[in-house]
N, CA and C atoms of all chains as a GROMACS GRO file, in nm:
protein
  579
    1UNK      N    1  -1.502   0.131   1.447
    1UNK     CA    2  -1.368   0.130   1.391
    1UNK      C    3  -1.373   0.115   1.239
    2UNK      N    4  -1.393   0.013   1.196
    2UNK     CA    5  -1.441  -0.037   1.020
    2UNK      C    6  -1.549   0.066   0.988
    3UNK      N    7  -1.565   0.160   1.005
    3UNK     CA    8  -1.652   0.257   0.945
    3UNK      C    9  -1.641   0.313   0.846
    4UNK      N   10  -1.560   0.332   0.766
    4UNK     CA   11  -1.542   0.395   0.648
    4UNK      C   12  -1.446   0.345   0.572
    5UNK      N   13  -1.468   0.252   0.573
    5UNK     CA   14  -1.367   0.181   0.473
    5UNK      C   15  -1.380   0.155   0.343
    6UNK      N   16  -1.230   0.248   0.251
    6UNK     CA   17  -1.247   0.264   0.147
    6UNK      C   18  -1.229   0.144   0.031
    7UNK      N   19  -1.343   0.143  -0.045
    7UNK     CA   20  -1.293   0.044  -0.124
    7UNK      C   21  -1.245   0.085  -0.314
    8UNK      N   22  -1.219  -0.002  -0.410
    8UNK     CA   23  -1.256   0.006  -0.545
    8UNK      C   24  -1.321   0.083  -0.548
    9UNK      N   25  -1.415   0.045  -0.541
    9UNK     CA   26  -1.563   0.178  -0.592
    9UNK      C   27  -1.531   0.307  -0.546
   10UNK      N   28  -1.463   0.328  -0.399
   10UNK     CA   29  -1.447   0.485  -0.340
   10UNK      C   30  -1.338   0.514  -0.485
   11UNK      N   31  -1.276   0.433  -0.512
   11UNK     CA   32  -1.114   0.505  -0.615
   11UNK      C   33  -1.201   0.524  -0.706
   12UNK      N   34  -1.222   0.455  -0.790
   12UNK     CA   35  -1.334   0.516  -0.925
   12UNK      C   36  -1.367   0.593  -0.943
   13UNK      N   37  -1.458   0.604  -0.775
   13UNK     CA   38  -1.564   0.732  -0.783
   13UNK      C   39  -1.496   0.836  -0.786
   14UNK      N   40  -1.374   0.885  -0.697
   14UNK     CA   41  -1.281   0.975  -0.724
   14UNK      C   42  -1.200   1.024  -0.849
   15UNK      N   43  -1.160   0.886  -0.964
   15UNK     CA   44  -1.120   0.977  -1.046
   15UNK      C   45  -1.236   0.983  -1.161
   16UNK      N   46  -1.359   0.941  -1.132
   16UNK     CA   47  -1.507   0.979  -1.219
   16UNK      C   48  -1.442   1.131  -1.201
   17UNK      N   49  -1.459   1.143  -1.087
   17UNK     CA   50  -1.510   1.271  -1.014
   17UNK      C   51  -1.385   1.372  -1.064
   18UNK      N   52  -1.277   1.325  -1.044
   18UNK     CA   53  -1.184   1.441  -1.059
   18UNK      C   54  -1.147   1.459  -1.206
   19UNK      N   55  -1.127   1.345  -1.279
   19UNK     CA   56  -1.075   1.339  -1.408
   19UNK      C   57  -1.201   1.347  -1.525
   20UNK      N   58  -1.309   1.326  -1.460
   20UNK     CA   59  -1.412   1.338  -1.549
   20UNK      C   60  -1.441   1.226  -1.696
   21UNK      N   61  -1.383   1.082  -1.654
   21UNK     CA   62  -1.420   0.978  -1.726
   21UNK      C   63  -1.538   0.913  -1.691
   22UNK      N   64  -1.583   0.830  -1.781
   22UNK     CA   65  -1.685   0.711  -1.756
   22UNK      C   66  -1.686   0.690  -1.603
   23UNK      N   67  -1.768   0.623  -1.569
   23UNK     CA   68  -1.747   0.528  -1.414
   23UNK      C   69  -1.720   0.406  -1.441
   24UNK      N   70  -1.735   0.376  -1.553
   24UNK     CA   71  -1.712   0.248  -1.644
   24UNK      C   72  -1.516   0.259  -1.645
   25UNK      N   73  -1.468   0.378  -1.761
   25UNK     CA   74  -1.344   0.329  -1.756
   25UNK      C   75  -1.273   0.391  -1.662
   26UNK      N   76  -1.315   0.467  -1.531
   26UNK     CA   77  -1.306   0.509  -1.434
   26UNK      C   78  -1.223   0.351  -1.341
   27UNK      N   79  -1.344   0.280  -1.354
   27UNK     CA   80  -1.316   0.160  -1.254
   27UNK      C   81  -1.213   0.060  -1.323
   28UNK      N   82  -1.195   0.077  -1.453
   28UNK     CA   83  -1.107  -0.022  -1.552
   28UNK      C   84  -0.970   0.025  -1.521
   29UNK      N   85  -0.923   0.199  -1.531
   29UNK     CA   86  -0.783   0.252  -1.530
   29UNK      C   87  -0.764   0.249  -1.351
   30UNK      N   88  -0.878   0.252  -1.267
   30UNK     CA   89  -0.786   0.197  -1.149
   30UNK      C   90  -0.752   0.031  -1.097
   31UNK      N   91  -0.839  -0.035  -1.182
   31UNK     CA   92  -0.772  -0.192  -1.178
   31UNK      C   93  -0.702  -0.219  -1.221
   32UNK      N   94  -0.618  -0.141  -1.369
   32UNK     CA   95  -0.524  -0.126  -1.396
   32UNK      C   96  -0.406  -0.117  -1.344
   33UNK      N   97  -0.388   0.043  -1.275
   33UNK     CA   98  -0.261   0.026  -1.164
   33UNK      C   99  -0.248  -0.092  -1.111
   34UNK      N  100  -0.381  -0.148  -1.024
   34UNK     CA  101  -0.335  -0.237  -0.941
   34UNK      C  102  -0.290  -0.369  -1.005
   35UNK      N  103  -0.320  -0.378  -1.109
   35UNK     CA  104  -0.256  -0.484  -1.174
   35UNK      C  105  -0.105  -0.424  -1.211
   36UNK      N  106  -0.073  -0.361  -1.297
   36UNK     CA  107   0.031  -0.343  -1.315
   36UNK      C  108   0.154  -0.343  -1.180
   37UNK      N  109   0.112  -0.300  -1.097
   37UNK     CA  110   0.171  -0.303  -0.964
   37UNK      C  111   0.211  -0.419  -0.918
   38UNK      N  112   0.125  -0.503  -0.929
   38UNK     CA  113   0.133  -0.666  -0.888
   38UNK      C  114   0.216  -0.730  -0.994
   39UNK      N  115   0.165  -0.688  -1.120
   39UNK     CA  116   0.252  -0.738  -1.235
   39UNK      C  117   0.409  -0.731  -1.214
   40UNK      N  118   0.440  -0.605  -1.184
   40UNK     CA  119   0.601  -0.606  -1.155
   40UNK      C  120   0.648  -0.661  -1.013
   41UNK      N  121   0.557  -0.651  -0.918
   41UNK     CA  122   0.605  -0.718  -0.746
   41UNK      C  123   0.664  -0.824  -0.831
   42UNK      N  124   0.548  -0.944  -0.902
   42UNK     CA  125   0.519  -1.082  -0.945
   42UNK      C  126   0.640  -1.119  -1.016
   43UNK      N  127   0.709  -0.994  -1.093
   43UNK     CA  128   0.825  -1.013  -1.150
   43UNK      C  129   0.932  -0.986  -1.124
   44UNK      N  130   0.939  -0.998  -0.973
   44UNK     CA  131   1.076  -0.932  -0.872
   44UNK      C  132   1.120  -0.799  -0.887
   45UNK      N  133   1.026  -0.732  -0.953
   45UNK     CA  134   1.051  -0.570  -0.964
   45UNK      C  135   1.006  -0.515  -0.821
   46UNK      N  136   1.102  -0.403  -0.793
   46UNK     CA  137   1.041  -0.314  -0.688
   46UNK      C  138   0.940  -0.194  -0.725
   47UNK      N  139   0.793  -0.181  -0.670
   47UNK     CA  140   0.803  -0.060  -0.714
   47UNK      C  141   0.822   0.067  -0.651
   48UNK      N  142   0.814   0.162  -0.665
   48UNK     CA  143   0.862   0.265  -0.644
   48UNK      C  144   0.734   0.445  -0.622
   49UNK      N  145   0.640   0.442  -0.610
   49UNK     CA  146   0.599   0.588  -0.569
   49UNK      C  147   0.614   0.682  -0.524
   50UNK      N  148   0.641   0.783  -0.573
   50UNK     CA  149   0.694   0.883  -0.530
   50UNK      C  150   0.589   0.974  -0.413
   51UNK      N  151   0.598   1.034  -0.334
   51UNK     CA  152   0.514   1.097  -0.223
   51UNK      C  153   0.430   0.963  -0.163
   52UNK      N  154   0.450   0.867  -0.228
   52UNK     CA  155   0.343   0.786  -0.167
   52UNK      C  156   0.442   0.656  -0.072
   53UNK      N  157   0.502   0.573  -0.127
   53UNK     CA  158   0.568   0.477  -0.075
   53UNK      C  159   0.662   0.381  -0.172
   54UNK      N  160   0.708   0.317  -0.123
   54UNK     CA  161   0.767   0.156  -0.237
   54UNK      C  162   0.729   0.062  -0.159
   55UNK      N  163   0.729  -0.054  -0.277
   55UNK     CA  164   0.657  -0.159  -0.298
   55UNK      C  165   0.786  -0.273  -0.287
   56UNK      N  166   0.827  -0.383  -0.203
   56UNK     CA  167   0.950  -0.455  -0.257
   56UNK      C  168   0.917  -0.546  -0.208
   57UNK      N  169   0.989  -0.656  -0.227
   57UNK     CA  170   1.001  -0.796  -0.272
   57UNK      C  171   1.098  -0.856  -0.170
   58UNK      N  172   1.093  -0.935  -0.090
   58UNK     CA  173   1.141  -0.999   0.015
   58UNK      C  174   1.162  -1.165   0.040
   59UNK      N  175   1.285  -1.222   0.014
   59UNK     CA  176   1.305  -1.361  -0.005
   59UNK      C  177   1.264  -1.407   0.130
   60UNK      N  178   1.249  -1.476   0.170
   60UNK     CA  179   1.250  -1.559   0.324
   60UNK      C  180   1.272  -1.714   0.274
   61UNK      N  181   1.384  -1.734   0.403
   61UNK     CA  182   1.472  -1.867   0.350
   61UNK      C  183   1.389  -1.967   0.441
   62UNK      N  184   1.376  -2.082   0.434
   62UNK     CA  185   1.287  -2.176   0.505
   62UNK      C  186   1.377  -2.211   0.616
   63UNK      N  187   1.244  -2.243   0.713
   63UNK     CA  188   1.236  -2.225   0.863
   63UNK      C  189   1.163  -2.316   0.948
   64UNK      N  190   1.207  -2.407   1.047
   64UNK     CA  191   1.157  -2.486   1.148
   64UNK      C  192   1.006  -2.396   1.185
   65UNK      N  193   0.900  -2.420   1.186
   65UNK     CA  194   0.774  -2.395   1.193
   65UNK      C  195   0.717  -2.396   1.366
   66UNK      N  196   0.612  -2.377   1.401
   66UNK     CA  197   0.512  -2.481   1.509
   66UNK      C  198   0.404  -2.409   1.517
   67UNK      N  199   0.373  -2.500   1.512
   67UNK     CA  200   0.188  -2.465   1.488
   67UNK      C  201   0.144  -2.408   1.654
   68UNK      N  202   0.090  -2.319   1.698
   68UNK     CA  203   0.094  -2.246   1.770
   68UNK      C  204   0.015  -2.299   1.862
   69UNK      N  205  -0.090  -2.400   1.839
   69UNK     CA  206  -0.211  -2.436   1.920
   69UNK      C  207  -0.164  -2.596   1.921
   70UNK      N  208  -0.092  -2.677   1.852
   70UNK     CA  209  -0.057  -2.798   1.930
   70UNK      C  210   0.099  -2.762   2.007
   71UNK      N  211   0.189  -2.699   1.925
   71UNK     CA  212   0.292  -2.673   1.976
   71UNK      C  213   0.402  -2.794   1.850
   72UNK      N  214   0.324  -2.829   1.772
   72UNK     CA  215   0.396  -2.938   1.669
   72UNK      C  216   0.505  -2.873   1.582
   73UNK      N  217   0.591  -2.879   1.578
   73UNK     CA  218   0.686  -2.843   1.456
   73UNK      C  219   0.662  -2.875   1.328
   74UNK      N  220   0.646  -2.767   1.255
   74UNK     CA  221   0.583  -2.763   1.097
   74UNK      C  222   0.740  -2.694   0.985
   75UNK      N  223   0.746  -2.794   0.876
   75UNK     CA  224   0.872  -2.666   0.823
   75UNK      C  225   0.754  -2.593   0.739
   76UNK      N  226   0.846  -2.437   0.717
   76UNK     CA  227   0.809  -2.374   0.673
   76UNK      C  228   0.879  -2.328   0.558
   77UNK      N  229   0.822  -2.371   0.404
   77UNK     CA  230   0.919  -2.378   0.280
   77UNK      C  231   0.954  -2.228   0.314
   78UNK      N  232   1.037  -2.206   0.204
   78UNK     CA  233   1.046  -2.045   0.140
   78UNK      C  234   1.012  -1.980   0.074
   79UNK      N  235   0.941  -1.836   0.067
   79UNK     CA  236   0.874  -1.796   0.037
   79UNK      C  237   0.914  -1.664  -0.020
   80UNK      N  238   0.827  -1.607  -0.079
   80UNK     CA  239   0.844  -1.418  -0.107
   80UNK      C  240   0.735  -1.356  -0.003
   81UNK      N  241   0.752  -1.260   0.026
   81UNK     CA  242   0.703  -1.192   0.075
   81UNK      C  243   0.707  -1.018   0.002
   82UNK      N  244   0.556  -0.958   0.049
   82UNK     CA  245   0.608  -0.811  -0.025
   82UNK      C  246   0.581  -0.704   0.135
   83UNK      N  247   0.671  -0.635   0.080
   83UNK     CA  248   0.668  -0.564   0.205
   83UNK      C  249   0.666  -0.377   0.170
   84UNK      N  250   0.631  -0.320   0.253
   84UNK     CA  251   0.541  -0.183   0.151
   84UNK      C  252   0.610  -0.108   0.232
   85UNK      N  253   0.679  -0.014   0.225
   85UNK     CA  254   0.752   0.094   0.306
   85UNK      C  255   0.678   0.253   0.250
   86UNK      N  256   0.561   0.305   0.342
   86UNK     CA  257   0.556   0.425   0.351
   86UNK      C  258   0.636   0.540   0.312
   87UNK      N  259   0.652   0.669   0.220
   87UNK     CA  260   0.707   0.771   0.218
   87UNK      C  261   0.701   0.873   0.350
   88UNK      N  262   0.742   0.953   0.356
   88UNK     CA  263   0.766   1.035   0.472
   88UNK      C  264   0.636   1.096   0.440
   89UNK      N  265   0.602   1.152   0.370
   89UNK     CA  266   0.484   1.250   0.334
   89UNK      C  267   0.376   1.180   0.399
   90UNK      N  268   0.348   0.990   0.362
   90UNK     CA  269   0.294   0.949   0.440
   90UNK      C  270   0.233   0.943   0.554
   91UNK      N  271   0.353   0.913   0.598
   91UNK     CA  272   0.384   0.907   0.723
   91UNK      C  273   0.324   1.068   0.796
   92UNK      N  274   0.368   1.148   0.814
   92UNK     CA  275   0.357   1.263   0.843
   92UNK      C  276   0.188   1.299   0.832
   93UNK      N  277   0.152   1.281   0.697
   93UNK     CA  278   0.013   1.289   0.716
   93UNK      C  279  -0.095   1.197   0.824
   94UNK      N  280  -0.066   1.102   0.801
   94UNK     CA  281  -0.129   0.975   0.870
   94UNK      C  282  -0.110   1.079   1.016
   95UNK      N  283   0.037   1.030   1.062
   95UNK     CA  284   0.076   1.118   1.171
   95UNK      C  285  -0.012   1.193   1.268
   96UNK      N  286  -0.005   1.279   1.156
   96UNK     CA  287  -0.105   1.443   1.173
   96UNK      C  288  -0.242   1.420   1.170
   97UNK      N  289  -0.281   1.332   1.099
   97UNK     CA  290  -0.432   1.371   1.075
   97UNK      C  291  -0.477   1.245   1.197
   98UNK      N  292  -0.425   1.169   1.260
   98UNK     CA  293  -0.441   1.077   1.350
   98UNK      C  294  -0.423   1.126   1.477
   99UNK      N  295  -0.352   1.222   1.494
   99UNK     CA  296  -0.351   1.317   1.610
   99UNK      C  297  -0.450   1.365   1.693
  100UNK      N  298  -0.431   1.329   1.873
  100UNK     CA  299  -0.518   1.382   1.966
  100UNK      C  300  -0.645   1.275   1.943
  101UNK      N  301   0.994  -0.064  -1.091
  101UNK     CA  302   0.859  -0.010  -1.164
  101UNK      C  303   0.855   0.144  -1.085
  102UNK      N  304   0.891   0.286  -1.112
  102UNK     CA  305   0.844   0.401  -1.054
  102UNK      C  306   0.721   0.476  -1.128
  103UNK      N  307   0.693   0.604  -1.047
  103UNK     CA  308   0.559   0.624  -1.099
  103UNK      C  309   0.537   0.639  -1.263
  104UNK      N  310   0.647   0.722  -1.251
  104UNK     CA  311   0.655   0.783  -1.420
  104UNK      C  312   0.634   0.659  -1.531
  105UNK      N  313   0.666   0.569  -1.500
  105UNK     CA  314   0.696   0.389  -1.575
  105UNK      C  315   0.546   0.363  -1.589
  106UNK      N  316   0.496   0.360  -1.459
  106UNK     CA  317   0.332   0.320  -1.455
  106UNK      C  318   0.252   0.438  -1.485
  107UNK      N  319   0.277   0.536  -1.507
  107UNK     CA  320   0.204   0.650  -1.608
  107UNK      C  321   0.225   0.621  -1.750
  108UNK      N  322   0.317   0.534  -1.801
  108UNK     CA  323   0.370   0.533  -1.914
  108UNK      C  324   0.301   0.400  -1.957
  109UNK      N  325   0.301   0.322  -1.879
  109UNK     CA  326   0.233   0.164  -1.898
  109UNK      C  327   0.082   0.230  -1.932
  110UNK      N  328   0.010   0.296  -1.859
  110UNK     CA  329  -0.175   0.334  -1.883
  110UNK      C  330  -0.139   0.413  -1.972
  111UNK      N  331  -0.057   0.516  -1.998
  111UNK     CA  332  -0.078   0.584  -2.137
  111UNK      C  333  -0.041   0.471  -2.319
  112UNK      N  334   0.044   0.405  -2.293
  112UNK     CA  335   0.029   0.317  -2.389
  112UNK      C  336  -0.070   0.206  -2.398
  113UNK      N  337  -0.124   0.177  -2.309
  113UNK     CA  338  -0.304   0.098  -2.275
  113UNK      C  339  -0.391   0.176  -2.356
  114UNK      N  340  -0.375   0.312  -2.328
  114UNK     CA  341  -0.535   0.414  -2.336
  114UNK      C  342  -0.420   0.496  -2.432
  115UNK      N  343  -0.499   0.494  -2.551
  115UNK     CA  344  -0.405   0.586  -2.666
  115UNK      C  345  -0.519   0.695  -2.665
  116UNK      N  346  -0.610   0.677  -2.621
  116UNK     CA  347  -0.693   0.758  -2.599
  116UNK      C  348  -0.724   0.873  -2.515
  117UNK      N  349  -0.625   0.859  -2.437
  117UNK     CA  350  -0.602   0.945  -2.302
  117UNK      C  351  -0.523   1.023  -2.315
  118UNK      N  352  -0.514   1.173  -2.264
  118UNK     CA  353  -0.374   1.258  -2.320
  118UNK      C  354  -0.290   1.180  -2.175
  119UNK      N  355  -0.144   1.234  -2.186
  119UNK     CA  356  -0.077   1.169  -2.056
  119UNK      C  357  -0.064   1.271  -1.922
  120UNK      N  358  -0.112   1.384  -1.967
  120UNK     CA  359  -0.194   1.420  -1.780
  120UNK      C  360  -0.298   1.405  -1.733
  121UNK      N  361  -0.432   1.383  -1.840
  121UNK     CA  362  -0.491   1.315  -1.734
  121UNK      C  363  -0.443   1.168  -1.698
  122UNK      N  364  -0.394   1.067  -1.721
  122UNK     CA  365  -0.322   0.992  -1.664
  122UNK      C  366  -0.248   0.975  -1.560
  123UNK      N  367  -0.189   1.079  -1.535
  123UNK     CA  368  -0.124   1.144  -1.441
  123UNK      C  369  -0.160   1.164  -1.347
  124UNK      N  370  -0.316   1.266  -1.413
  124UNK     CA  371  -0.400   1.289  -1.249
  124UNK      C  372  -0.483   1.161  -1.205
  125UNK      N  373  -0.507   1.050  -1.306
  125UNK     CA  374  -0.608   0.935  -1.222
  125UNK      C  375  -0.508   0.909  -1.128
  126UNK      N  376  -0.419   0.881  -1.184
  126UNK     CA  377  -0.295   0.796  -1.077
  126UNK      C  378  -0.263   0.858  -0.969
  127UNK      N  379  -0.214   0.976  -0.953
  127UNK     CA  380  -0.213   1.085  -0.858
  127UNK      C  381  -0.335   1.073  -0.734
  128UNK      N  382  -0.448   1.096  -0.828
  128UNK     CA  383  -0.619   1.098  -0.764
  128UNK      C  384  -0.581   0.967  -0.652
  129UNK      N  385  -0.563   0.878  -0.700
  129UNK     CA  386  -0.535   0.704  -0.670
  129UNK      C  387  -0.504   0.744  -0.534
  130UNK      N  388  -0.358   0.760  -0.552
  130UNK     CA  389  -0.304   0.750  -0.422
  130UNK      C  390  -0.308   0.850  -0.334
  131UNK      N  391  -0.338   0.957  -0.389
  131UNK     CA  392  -0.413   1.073  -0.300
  131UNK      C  393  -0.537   1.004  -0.234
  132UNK      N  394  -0.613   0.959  -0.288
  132UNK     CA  395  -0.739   0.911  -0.203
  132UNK      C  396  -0.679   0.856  -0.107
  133UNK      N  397  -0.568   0.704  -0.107
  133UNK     CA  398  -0.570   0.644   0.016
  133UNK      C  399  -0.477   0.707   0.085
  134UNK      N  400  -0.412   0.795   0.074
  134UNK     CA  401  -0.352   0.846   0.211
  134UNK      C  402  -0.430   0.934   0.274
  135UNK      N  403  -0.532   1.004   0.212
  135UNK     CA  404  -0.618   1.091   0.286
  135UNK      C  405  -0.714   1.002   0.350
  136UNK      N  406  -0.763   0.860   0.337
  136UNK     CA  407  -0.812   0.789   0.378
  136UNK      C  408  -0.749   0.733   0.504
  137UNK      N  409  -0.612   0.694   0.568
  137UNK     CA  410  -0.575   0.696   0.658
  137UNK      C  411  -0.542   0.794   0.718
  138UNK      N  412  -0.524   0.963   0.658
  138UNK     CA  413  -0.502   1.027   0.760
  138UNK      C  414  -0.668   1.072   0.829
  139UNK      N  415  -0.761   0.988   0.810
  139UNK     CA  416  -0.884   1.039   0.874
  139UNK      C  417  -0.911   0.876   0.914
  140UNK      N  418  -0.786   0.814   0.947
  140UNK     CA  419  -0.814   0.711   1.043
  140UNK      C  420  -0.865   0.601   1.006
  141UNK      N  421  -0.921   0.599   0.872
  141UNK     CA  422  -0.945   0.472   0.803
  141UNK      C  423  -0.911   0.427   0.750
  142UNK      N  424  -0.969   0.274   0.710
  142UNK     CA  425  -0.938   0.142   0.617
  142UNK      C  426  -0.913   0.195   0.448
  143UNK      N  427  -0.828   0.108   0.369
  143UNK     CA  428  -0.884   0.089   0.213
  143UNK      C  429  -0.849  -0.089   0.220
  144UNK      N  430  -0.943  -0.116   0.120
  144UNK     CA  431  -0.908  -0.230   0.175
  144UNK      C  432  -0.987  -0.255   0.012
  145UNK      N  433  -0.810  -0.295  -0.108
  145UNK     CA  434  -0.846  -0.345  -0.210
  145UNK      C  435  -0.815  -0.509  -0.236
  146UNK      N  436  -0.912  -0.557  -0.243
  146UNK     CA  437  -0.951  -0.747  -0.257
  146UNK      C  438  -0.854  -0.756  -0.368
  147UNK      N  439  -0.764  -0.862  -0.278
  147UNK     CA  440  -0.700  -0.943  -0.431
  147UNK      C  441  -0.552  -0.886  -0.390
  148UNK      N  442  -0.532  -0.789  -0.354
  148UNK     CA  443  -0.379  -0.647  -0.408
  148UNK      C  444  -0.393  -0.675  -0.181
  149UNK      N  445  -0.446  -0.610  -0.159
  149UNK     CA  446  -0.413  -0.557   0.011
  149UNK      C  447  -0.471  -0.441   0.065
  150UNK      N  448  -0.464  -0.431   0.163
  150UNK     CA  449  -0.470  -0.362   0.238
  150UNK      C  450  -0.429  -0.254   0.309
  151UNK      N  451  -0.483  -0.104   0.364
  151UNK     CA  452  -0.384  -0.015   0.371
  151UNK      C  453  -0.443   0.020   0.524
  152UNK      N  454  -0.400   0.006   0.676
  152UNK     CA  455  -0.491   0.055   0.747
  152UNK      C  456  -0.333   0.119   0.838
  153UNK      N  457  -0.428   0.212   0.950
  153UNK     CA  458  -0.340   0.247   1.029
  153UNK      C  459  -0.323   0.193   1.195
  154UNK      N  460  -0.197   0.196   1.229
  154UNK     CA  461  -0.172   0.118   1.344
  154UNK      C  462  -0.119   0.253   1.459
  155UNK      N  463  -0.174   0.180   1.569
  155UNK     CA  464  -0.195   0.327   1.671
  155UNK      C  465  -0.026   0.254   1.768
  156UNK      N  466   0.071   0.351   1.738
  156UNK     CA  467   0.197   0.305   1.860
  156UNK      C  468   0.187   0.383   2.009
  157UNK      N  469   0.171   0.281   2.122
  157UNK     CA  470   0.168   0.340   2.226
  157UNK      C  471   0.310   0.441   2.266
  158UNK      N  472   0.298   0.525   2.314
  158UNK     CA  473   0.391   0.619   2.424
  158UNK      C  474   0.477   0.533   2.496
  159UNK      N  475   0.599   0.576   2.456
  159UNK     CA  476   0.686   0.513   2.491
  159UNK      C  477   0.810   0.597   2.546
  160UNK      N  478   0.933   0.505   2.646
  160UNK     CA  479   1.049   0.598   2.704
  160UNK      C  480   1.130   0.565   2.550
  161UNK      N  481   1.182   0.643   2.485
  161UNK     CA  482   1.288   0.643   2.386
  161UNK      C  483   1.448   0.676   2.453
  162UNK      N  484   1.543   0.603   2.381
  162UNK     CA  485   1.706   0.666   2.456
  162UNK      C  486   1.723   0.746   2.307
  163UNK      N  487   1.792   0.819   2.303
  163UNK     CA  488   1.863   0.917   2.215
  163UNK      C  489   2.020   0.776   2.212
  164UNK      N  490   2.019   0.748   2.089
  164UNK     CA  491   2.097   0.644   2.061
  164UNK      C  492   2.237   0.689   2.064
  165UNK      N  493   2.255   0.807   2.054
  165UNK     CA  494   2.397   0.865   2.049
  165UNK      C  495   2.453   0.921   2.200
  166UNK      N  496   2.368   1.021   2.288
  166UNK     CA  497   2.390   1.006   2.443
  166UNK      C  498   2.345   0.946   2.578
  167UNK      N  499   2.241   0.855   2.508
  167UNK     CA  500   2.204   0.764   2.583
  167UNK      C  501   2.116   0.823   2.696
  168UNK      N  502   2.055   0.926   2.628
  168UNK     CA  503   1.948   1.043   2.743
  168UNK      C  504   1.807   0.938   2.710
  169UNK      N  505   1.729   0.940   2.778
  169UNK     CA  506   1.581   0.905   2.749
  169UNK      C  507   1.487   1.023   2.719
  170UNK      N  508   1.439   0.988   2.662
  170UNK     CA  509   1.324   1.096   2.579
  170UNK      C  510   1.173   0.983   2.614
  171UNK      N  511   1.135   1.111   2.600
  171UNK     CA  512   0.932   1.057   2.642
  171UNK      C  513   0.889   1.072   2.446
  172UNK      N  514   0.863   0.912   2.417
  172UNK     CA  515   0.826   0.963   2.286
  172UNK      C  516   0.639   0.937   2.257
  173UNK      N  517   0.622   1.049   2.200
  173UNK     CA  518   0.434   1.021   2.227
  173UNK      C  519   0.392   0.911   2.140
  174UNK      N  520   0.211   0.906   2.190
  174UNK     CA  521   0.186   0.792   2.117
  174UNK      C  522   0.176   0.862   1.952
  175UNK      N  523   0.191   0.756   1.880
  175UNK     CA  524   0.176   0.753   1.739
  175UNK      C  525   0.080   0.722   1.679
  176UNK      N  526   0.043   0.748   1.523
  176UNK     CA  527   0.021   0.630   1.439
  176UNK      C  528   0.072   0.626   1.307
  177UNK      N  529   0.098   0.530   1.252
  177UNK     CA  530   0.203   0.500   1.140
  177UNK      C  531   0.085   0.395   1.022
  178UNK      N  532   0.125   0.434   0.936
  178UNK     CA  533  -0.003   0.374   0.804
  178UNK      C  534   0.078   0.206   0.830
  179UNK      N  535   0.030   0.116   0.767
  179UNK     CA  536   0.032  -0.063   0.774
  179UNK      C  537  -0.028  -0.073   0.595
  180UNK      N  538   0.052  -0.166   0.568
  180UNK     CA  539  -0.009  -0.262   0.506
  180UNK      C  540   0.017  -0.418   0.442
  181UNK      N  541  -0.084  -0.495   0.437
  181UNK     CA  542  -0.125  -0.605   0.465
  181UNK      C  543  -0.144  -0.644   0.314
  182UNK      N  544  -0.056  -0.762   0.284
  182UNK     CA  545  -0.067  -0.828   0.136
  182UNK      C  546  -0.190  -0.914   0.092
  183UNK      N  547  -0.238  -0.889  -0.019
  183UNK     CA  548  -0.378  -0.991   0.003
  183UNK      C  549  -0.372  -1.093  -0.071
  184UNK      N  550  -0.446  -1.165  -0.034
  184UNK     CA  551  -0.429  -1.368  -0.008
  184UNK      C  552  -0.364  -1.412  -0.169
  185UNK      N  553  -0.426  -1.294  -0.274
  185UNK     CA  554  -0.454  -1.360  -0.391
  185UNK      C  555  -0.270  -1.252  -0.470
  186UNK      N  556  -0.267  -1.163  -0.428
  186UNK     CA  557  -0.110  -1.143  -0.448
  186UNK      C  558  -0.027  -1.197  -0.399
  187UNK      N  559  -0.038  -1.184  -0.270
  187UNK     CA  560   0.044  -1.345  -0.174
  187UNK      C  561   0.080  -1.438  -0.262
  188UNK      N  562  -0.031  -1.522  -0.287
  188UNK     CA  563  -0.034  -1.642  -0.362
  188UNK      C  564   0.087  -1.628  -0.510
  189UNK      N  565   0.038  -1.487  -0.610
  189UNK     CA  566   0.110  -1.504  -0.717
  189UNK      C  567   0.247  -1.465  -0.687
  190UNK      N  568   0.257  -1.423  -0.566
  190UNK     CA  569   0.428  -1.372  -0.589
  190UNK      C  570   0.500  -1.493  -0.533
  191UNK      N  571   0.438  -1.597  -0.489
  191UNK     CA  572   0.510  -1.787  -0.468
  191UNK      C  573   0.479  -1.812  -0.581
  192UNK      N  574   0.413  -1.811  -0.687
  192UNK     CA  575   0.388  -1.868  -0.780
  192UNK      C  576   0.244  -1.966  -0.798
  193UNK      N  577   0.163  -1.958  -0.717
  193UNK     CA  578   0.054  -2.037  -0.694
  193UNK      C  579  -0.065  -1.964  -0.780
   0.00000   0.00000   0.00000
């Protein structure tokens, strides 16, 4: 199952490969996005990708808890949560290429 | 934050960069991981999350408007999973 799992290094290597930078600032401009990405979640921004998905930001109001293995009631403060909604294109691909 | 914003954020980083290739790392980006789940696998970036796919069993569906049942096949739909260390900064920790 875990067989090919892509990491950092697979993204790099891809835009080494496609864009024809360093592998050096190859690996810097994709830690980038991901910072910047986090940067705006972090700042209650949604983000937004186009063909790809959005990125948003989710309050959750605090909640009577229980710990699952004594059965104890725990509260549970409030929190953010981020929650990632797929584009259709996504979707569709995944879809398709997961097929049969 | 949309894409064009975060093409605009790395092009003012990298004055060095014209702003299509910028365009295409970013592009490249997320092109990789969806072609990465549509061949059924993991990405799995430390720190940010996780992108994997989840298999939905075959199921009876109703058609919500005449209330017919439909046979809907199995699926799979992309997932993803927040990681510990974004988690953390978007409470503030």
């Amino acid at each position: 199952m875990a067989s090919n799992t892509l990491t950092r290094m697979d993204l790099s290597e891809a835009v080494f490969r496609e864009v024809g930078l360093s592998r050096n600032e190859s690996a810097d401009l994709v830690e980038s996005v991901l910072k910047h990405i986090s940067d705006a979640l972090v700042a209650g921004e949604s983000v937004k990708i186009s063909s790809f998905g959005t990125f948003g930001i989710r309050d959750k109001s605090a909640r009577i808890g229980r710990n699952p293995k004594t059965g104890e009631e725990a509260p549970i403060t409030p929190r953010r949560v981020l929650t990632f909604r797929p584009s259709h294109l996504m979707k569709d691909r995944v879809a398709k290429g997961n097929k049969g | 934050m949309i894409r064009s914003e975060l093409v605009q954020k790395l092009v003012d980083e990298n004055p060095h960069l014209h702003q299509r290739d910028v365009e295409k790392i970013v592009s490249t980006i997320f092109e990789e991981i969806i072609k990465t789940m549509a061949e059924g696998d993991r990405v799995e970036l430390r720190g940010f999350g996780a992108f994997s796919v989840k298999k939905r069993d075959p199921r009876i569906g109703r058609n919500p408007r005449t209330g017919e049942s439909v046979a809907v096949e199995e699926k799979h739909v992309p997932f993803f999973k927040t990681g510990k260390l974004l988690r953390d900064r978007l409470n503030g920790k």
